[in-house]
C-alpha positions in Angstrom: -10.0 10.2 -5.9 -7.7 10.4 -3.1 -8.4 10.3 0.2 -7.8 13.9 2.1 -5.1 12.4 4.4 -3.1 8.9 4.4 -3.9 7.9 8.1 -7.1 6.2 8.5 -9.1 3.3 7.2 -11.0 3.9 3.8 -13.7 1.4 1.5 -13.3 2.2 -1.9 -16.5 1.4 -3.9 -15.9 2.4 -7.8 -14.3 6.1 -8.2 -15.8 7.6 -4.4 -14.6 6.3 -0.8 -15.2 7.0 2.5 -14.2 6.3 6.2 -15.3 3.1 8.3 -14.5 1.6 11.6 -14.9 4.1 13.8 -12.1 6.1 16.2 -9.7 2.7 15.4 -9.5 2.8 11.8 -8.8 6.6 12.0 -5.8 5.9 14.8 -4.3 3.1 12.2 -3.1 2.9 9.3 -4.8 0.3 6.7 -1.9 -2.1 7.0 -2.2 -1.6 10.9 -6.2 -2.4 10.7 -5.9 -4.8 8.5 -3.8 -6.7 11.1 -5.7 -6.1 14.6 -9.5 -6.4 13.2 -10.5 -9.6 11.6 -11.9 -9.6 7.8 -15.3 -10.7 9.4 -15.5 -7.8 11.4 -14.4 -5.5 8.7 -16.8 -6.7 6.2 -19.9 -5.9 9.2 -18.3 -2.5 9.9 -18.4 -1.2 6.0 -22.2 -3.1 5.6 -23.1 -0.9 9.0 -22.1 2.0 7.4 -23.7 1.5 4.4 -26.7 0.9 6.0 -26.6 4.3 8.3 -26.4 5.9 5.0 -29.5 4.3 3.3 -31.3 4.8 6.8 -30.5 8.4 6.4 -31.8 9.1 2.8 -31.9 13.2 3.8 -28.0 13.3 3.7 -26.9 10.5 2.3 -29.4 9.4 -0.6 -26.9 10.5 -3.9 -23.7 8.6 -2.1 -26.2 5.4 -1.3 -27.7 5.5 -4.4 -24.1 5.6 -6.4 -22.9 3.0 -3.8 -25.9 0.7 -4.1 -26.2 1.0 -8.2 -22.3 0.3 -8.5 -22.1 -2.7 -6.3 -25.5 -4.3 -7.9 
């Protein structure tokens, strides 16, 4: 799967992706945030938006589920 556009930060988790890091990831390109944020800080930003996904199991249960399955 590609993602719909080029600009903007992805996570890749198995086949699926989706869009982290808020209003700055979507203003850079990877290389770009890969430069200006910290690993640290990038590793707490895909883990946050992990975990808005399991906290909100109404639209986001099938995508946590696959997420969650693939990176146990």
């Amino acid at each position: 799967m590609i993602p719909p556009h080029e600009d903007g930060t992805v996570c890749k988790i198995d086949e699926y992706w989706f869009y982290f890091g808020g209003l700055t990831a979507e203003e850079c390109t990877v290389e770009e945030y890969r430069k200006c944020v910290p690993e640290n800080e990038i590793i707490g930003r895909i883990f946050e938006t992990l975990e808005d996904m399991r906290c909100n199991p109404e639209e986001f249960e099938n995508e946590y589920g696959y997420y969650r399955a693939v990176l146990d």
